[in-house]
N, CA, C and O atoms as a printed pandas DataFrame, in Angstrom:
     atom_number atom_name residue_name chain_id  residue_number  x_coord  y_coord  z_coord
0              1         N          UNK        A               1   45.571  124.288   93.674
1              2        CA          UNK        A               1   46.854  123.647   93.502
2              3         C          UNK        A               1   46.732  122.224   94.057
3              4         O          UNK        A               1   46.174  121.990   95.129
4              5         N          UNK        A               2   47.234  121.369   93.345
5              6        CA          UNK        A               2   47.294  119.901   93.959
6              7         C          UNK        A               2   48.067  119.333   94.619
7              8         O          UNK        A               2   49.083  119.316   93.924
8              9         N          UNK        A               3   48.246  118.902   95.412
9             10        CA          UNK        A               3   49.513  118.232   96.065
10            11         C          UNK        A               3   48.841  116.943   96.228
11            12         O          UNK        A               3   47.673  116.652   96.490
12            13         N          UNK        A               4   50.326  115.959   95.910
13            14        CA          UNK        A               4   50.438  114.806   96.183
14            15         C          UNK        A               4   51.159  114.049   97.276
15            16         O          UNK        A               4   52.372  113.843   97.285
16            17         N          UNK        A               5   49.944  113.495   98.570
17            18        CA          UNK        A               5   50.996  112.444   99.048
18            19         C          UNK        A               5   51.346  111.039   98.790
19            20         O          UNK        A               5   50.516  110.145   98.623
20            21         N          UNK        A               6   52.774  110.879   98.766
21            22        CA          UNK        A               6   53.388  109.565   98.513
22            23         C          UNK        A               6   53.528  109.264   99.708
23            24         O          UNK        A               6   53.891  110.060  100.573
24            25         N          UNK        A               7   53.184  107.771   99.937
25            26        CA          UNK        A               7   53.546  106.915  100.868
26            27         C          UNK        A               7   54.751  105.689  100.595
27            28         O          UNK        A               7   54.682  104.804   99.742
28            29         N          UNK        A               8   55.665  105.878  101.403
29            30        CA          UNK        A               8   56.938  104.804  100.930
30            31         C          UNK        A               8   57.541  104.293  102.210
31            32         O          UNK        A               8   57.548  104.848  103.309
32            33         N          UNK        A               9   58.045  103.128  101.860
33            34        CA          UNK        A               9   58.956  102.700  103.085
34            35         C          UNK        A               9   60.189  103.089  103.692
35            36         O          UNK        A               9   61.256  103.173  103.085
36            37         N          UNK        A              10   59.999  103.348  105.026
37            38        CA          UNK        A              10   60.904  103.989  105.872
38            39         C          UNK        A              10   62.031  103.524  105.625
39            40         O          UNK        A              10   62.555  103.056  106.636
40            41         N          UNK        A              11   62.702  103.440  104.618
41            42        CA          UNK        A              11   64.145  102.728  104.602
42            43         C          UNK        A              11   65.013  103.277  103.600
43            44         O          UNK        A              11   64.498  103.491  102.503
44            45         N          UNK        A              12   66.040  103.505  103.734
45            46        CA          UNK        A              12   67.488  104.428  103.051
46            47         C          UNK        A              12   67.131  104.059  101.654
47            48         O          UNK        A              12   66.601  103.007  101.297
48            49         N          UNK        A              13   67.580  105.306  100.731
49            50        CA          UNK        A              13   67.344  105.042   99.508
50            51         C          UNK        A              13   65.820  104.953   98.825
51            52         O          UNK        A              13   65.836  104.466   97.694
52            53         N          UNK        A              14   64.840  105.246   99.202
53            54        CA          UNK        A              14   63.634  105.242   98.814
54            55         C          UNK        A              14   63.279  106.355   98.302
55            56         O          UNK        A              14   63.055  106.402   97.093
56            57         N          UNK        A              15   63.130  107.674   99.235
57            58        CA          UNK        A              15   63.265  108.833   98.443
58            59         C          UNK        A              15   64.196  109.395   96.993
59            60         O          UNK        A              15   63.833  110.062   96.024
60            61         N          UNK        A              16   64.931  109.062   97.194
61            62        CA          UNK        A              16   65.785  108.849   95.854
62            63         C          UNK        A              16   65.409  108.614   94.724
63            64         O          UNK        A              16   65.352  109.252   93.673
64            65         N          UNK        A              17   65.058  107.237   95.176
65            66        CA          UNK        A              17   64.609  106.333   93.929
66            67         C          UNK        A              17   62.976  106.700   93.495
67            68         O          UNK        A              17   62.376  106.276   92.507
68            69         N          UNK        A              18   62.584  107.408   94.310
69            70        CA          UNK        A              18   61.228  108.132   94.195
70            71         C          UNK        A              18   61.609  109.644   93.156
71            72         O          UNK        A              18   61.111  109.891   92.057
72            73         N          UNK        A              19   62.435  110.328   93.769
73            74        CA          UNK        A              19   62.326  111.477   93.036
74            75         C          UNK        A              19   62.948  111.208   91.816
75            76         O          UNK        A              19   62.428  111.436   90.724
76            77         N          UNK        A              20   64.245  110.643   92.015
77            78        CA          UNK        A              20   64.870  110.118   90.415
78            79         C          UNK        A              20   63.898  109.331   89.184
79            80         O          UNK        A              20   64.323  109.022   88.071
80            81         N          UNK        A              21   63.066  109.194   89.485
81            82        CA          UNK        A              21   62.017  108.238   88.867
82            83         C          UNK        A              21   60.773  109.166   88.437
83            84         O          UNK        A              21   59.989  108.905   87.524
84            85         N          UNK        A              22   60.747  110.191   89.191
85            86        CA          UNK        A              22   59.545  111.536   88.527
86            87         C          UNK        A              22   60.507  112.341   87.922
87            88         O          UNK        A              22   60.141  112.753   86.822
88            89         N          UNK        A              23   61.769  112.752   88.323
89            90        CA          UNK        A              23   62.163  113.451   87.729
90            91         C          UNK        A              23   62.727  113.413   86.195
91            92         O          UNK        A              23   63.213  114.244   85.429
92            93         N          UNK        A              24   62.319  111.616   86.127
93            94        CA          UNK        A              24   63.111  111.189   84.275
94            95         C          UNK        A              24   61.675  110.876   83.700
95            96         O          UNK        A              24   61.362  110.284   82.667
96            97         N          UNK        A              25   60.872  111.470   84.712
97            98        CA          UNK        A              25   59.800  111.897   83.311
98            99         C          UNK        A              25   58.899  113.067   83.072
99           100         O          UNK        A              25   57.694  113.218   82.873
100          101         N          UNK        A              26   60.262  114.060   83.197
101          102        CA          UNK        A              26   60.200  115.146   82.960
102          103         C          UNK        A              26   59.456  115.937   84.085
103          104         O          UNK        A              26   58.775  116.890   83.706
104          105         N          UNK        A              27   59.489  115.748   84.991
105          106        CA          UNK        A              27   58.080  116.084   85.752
106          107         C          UNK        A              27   59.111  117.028   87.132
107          108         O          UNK        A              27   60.000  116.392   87.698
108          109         N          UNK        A              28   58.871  118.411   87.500
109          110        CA          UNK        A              28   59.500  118.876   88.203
110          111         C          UNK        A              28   58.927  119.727   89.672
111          112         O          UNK        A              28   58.008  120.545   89.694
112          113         N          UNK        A              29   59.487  119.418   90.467
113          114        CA          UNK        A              29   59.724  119.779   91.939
114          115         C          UNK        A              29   59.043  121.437   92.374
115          116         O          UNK        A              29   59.787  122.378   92.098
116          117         N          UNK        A              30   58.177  121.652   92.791
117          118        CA          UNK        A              30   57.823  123.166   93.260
118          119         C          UNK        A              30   58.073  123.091   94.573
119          120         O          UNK        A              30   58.731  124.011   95.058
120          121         N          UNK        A              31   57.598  121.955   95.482
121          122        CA          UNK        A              31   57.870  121.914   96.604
122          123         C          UNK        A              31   57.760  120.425   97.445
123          124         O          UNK        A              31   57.270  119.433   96.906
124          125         N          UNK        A              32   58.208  120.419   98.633
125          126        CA          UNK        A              32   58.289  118.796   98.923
126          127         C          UNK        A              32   58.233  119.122  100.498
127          128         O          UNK        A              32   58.819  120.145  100.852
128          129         N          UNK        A              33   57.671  118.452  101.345
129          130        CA          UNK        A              33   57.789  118.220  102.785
130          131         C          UNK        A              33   57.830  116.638  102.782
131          132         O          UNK        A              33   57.210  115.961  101.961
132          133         N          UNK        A              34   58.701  116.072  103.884
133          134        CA          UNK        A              34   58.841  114.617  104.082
134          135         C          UNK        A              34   58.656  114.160  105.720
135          136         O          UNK        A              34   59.542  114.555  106.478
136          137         N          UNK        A              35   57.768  113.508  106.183
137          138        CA          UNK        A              35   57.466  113.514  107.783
138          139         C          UNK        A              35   57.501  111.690  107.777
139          140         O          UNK        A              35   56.829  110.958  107.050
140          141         N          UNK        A              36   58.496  111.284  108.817
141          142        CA          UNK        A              36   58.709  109.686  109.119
142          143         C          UNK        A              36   57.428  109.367  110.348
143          144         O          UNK        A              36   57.262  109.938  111.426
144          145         N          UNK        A              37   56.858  108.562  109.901
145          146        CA          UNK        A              37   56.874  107.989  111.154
146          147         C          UNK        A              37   57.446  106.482  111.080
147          148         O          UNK        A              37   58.124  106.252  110.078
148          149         N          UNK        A              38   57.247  105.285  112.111
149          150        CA          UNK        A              38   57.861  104.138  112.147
150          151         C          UNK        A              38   57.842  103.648  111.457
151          152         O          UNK        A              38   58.919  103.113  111.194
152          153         N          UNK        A              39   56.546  103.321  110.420
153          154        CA          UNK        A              39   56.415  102.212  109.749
154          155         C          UNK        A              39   56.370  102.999  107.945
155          156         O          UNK        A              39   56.111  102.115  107.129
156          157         N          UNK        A              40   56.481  103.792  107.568
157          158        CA          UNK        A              40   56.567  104.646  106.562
158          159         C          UNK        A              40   57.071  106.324  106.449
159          160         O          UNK        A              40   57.140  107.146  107.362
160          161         N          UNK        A              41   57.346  106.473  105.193
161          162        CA          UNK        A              41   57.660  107.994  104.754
162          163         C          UNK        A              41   56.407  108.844  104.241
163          164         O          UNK        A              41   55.861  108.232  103.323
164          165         N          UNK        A              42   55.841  109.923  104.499
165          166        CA          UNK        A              42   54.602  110.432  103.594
166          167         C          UNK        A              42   55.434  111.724  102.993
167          168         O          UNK        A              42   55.851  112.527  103.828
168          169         N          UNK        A              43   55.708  111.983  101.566
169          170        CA          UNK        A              43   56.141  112.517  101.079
170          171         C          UNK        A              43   54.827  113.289  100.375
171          172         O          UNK        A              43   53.900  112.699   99.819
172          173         N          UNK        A              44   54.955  114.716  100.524
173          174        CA          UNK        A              44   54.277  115.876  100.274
174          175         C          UNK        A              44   55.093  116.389   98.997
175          176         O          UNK        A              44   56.290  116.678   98.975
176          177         N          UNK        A              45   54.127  116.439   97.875
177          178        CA          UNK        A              45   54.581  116.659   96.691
178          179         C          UNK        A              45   53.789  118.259   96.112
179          180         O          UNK        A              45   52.755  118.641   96.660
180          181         N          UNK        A              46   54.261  118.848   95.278
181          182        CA          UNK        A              46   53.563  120.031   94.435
182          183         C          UNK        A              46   54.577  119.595   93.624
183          184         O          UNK        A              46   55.684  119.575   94.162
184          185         N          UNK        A              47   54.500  119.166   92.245
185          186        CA          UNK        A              47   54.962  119.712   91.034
186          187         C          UNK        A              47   54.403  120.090   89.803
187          188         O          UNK        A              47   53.184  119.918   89.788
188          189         N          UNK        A              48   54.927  120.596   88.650
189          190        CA          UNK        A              48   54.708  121.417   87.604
190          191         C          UNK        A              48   53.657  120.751   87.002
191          192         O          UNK        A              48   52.739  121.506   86.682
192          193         N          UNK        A              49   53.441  119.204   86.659
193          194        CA          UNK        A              49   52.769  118.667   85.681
194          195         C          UNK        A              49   52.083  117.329   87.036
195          196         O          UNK        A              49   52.631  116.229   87.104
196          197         N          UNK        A              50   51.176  117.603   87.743
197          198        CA          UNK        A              50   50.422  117.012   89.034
198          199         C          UNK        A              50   49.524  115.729   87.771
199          200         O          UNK        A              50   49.541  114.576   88.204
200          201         N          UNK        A              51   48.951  115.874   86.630
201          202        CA          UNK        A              51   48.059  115.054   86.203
202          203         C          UNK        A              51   49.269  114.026   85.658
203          204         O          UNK        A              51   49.019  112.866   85.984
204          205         N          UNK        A              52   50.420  114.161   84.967
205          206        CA          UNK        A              52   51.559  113.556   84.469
206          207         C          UNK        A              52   51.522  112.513   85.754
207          208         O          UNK        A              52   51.283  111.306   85.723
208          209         N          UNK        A              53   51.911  113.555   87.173
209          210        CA          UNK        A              53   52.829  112.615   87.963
210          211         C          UNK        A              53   52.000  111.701   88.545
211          212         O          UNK        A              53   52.545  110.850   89.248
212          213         N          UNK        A              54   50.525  111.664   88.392
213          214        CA          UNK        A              54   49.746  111.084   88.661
214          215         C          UNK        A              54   49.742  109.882   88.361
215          216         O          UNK        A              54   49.818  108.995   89.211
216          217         N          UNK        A              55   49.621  109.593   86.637
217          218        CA          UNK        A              55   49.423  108.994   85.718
218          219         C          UNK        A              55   50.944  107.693   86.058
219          220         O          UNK        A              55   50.920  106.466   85.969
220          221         N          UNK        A              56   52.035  108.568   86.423
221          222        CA          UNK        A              56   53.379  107.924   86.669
222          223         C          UNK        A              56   53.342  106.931   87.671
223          224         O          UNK        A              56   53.600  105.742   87.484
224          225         N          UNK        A              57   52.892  107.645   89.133
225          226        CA          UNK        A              57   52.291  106.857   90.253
226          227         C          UNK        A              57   51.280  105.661   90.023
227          228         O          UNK        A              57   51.727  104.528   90.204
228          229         N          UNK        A              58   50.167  105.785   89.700
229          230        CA          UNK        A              58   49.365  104.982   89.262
230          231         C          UNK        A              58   49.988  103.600   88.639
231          232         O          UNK        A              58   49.883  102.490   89.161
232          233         N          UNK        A              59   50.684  103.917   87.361
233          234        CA          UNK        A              59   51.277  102.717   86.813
234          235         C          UNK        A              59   52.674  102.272   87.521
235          236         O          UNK        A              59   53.184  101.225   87.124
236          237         N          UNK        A              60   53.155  102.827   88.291
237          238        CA          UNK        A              60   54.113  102.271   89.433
238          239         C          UNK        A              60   53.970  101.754   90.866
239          240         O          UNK        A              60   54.912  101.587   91.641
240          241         N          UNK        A              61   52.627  101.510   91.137
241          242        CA          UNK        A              61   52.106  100.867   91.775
242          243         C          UNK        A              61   52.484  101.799   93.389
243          244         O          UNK        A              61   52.637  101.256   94.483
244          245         N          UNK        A              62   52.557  103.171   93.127
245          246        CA          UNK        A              62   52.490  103.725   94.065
246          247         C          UNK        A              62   51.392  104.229   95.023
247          248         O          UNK        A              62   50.539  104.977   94.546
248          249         N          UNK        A              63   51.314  103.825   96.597
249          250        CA          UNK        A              63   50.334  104.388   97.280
250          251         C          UNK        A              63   50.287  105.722   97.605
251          252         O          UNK        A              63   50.964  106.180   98.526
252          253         N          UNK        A              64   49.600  106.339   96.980
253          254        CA          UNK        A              64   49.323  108.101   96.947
254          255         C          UNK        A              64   48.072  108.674   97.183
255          256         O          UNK        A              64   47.165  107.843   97.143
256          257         N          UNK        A              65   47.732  109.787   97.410
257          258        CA          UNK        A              65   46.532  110.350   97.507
258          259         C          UNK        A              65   46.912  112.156   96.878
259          260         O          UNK        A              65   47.902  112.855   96.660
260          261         N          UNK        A              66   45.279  112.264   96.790
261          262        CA          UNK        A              66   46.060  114.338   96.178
262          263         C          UNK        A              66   44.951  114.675   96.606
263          264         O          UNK        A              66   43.868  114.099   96.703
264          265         N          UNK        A              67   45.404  115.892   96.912
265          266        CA          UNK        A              67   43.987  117.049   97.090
266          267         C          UNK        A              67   44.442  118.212   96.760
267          268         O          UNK        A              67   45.492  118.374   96.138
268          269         N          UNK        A              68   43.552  119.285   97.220
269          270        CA          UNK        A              68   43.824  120.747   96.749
270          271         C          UNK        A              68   44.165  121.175   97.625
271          272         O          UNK        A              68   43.412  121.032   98.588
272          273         N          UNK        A              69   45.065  121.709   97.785
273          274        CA          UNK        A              69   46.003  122.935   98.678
274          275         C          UNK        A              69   45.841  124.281   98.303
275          276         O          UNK        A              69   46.049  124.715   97.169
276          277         N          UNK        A              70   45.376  125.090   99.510
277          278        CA          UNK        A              70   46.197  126.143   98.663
278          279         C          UNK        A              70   46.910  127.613   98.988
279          280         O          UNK        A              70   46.490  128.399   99.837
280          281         N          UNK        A              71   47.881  127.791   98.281
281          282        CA          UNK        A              71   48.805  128.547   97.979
282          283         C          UNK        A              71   48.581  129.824   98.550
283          284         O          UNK        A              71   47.466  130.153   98.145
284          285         N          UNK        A              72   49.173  130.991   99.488
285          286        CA          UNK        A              72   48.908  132.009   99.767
286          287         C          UNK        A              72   50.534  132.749   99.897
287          288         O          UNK        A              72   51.388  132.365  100.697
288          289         N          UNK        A              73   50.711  133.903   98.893
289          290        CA          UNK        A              73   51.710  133.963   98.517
290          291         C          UNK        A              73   52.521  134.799  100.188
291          292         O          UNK        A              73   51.715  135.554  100.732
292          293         N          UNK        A              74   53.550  134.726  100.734
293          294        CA          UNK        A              74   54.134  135.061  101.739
294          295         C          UNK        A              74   54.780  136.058  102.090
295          296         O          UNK        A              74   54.282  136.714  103.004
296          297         N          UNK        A              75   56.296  136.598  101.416
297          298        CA          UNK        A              75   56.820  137.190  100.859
298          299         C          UNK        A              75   57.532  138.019  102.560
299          300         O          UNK        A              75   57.814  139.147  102.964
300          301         N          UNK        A              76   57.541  136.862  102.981
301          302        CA          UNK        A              76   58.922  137.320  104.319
302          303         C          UNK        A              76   57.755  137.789  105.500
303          304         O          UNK        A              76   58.196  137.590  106.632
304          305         N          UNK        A              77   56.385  138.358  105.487
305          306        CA          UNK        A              77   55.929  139.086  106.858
306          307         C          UNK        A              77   54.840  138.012  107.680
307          308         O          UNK        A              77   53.682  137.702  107.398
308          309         N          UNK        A              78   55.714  137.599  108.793
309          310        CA          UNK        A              78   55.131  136.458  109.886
310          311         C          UNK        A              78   53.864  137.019  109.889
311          312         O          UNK        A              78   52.996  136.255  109.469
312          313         N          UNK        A              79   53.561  137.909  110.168
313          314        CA          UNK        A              79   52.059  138.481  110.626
314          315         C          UNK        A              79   51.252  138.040  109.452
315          316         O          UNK        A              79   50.088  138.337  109.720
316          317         N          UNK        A              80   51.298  137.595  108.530
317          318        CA          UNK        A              80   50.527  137.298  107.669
318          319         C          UNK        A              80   49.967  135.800  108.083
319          320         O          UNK        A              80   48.865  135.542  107.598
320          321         N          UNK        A              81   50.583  134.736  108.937
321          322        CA          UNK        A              81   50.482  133.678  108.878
322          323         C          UNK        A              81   49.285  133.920  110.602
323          324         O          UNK        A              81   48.313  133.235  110.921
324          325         N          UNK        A              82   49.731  134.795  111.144
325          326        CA          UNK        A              82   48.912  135.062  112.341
326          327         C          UNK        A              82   47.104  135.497  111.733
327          328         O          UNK        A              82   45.995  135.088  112.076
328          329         N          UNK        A              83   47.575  136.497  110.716
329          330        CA          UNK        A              83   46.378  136.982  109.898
330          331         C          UNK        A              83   45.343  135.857  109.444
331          332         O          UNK        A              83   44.170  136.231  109.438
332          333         N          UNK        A              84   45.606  134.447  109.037
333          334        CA          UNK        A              84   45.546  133.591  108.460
334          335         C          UNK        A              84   44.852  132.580  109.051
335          336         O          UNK        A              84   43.884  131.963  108.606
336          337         N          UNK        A              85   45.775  132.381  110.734
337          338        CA          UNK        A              85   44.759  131.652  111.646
338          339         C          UNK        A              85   43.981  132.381  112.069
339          340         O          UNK        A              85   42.929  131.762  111.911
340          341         N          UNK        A              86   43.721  133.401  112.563
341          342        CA          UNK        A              86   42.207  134.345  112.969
342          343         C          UNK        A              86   41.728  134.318  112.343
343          344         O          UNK        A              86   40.734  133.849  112.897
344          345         N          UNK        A              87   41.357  134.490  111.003
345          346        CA          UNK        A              87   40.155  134.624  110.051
346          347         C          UNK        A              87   39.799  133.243  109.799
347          348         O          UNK        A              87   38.604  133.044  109.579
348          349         N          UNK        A              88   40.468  132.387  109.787
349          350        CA          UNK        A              88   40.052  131.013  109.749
350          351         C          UNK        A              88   39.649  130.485  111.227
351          352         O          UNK        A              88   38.452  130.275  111.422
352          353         N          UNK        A              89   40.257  130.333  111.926
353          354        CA          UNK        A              89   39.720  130.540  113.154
354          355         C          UNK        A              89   38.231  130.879  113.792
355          356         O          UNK        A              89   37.475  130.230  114.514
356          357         N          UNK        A              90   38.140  132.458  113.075
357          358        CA          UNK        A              90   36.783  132.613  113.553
358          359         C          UNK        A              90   35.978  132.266  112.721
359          360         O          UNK        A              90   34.841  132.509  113.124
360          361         N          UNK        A              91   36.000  131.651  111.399
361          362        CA          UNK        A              91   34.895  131.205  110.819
362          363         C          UNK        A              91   35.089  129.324  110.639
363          364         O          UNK        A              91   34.707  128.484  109.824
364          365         N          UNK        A              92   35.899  129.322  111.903
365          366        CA          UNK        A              92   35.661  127.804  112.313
366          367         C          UNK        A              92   36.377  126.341  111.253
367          368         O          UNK        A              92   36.250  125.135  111.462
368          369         N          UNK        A              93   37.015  126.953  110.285
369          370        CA          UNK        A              93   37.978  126.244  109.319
370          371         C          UNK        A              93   39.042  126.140  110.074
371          372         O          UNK        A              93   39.477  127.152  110.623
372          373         N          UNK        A              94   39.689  124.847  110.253
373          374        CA          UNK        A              94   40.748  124.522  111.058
374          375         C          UNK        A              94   42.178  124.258  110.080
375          376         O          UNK        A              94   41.819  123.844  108.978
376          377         N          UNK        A              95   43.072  124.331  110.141
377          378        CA          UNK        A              95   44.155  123.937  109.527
378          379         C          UNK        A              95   45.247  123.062  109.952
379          380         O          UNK        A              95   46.199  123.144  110.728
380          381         N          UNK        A              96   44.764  122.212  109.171
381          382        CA          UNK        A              96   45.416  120.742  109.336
382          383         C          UNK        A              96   46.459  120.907  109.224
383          384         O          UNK        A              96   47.012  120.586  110.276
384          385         N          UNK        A              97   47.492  121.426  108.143
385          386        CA          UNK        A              97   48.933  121.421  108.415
386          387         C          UNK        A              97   49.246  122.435  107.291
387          388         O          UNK        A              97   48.303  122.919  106.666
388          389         N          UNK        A              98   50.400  122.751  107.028
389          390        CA          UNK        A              98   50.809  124.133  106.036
390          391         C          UNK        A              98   52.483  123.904  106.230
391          392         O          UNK        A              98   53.029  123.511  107.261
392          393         N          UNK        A              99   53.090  124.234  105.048
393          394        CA          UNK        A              99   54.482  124.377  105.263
394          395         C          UNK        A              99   54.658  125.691  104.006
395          396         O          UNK        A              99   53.706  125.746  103.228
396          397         N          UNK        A             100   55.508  126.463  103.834
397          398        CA          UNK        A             100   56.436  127.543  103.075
398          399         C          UNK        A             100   57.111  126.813  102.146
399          400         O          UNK        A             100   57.284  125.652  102.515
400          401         N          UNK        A             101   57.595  127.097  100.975
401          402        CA          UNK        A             101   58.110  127.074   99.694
402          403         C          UNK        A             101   58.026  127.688   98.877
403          404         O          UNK        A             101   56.993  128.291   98.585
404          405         N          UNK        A             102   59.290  127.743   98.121
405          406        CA          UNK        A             102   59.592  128.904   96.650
406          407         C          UNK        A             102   59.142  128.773   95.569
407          408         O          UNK        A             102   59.731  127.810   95.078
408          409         N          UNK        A             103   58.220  129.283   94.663
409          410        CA          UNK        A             103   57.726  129.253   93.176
410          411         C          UNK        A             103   58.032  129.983   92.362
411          412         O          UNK        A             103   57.341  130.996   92.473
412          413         N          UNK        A             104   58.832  130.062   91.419
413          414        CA          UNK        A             104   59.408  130.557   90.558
414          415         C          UNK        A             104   59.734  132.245   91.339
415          416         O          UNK        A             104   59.511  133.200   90.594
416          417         N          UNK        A             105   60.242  132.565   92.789
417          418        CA          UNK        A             105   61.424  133.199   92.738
418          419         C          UNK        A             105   60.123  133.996   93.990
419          420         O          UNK        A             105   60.435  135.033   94.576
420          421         N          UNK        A             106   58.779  133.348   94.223
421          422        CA          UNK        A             106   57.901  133.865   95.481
422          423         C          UNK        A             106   57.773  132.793   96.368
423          424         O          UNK        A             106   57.728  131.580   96.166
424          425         N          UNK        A             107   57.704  133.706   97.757
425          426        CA          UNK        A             107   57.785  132.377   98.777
426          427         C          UNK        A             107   56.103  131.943   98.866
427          428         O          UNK        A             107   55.293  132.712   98.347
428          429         N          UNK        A             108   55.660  130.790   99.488
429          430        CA          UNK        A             108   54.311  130.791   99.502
430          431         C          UNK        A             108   54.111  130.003  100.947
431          432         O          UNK        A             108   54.935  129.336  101.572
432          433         N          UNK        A             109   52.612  130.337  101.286
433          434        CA          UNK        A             109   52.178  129.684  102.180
434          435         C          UNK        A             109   51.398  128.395  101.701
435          436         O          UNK        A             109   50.351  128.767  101.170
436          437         N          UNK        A             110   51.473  127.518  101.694
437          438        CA          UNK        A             110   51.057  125.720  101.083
438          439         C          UNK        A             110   50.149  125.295  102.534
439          440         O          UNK        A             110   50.656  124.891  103.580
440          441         N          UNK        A             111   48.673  125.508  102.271
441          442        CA          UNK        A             111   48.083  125.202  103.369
442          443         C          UNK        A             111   47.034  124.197  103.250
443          444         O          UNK        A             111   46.361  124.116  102.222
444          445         N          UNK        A             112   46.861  123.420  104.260
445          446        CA          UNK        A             112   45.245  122.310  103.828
446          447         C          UNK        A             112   44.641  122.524  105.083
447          448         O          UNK        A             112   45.163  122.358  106.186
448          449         N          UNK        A             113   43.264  122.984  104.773
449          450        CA          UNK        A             113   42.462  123.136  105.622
450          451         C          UNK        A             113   41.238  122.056  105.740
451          452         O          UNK        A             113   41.144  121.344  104.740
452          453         N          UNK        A             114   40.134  121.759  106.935
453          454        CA          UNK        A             114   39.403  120.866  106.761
454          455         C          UNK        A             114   38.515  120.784  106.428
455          456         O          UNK        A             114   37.779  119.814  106.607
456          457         N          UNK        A             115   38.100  122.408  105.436
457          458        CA          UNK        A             115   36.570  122.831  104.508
458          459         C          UNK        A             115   37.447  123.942  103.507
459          460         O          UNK        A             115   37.697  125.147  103.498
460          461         N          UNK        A             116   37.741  122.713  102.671
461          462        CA          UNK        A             116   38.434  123.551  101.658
462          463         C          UNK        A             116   37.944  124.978  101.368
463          464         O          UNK        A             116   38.432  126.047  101.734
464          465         N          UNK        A             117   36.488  124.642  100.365
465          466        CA          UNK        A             117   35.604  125.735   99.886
466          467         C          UNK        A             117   35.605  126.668  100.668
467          468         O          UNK        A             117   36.190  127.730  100.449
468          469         N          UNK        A             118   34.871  126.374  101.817
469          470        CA          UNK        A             118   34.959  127.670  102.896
470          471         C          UNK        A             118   36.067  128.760  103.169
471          472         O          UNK        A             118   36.036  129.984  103.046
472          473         N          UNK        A             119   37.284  127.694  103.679
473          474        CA          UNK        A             119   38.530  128.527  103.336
474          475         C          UNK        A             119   39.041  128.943  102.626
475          476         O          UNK        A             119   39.953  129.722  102.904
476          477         N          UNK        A             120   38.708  128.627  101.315
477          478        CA          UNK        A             120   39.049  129.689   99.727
478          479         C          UNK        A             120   38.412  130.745   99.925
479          480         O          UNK        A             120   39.002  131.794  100.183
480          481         N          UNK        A             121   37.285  130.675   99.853
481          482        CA          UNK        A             121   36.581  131.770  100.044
482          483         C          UNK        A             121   36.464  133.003  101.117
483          484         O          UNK        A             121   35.937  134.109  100.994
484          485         N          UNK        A             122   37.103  132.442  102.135
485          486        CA          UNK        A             122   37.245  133.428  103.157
486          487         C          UNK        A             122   38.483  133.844  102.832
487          488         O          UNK        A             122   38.800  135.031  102.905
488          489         N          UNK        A             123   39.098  133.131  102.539
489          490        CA          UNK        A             123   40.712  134.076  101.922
490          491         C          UNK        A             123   40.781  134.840  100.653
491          492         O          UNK        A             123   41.492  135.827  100.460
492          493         N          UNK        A             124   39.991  134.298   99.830
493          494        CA          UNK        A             124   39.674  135.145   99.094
494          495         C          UNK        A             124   39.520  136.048   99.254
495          496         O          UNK        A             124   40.314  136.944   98.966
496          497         N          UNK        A             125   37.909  136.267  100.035
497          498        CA          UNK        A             125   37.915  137.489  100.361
498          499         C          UNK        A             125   39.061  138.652  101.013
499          500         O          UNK        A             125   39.068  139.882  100.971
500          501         N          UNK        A             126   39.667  138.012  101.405
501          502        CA          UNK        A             126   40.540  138.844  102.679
502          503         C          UNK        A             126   41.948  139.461  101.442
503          504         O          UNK        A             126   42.835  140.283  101.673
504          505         N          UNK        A             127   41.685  138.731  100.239
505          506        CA          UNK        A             127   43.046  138.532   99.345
506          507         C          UNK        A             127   44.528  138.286   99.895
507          508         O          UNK        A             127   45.652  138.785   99.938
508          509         N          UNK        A             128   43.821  137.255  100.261
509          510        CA          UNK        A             128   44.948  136.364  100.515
510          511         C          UNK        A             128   45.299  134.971   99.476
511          512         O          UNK        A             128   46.409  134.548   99.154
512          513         N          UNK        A             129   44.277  134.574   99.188
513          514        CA          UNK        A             129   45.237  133.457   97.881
514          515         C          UNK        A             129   45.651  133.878   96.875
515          516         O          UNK        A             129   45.270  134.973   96.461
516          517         N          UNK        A             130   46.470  133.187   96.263
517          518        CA          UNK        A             130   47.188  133.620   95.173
518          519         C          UNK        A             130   46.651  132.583   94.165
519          520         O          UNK        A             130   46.384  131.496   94.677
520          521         N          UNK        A             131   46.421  132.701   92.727
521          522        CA          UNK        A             131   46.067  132.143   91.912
522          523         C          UNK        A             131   46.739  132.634   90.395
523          524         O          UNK        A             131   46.978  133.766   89.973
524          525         N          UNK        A             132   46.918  131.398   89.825
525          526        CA          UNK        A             132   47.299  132.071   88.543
526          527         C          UNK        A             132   46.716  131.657   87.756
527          528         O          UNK        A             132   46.860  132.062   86.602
């Protein structure tokens, strides 16, 4: 799964004019985290059509970056997220940051770790990612 971060200026009305502007080209919302610090906004993106919103960014002279995230479906039991750091944990994959969100009606775990491959694969194994 790809997620995109947007970088924008810390100032009223930006997000707005950010989402109103993907969203009129057709391009829709799976999930979003938004973290300030002083001098900018980094807006955490997943949506439906990631190569579209790409293509959108690019010619709008937006500063962005994407990578692969990924998805481990949730479905309400905390212990799963405990499950998640131990096995990563002991095979030394660290996790940079993760937030929860809804996909068509399942909650998910949205995680980036700092050896992608490795951590697919160890979750894999464990069946823990979700893939469609």
């Amino acid at each position: 799964m790809i997620e995109l971060s947007i970088f924008l200026p810390n100032e009223p009305g930006m997000l707005a004019k950010l989402l109103m502007e993907i969203s009129g080209q057709n391009i829709s919302l799976k999930a979003i985290s938004v973290v300030e610090t002083a001098d900018y906004g980094l807006i955490l993106l997943l949506v439906d059509k990631p190569e579209s919103c790409i293509d959108f960014l690019k010619k709008n002279d937006y500063e962005f970056t994407s990578t692969e995230v990924l998805p481990i479906k949730y479905g309400g039991d905390p212990s799963i997220l405990f499950d998640i750091a131990k096995v990563l944990g002991k095979n030394n994959v660290n996790i940079e940051y993760l937030y929860l969100t809804v996909i068509e009606n399942d909650s998910f775990i949205i995680l980036r770790v700092n050896n992608l491959q490795k951590g697919k694969k160890i979750l894999q194994k464990k069946n823990l990612i979700f893939s469609k």
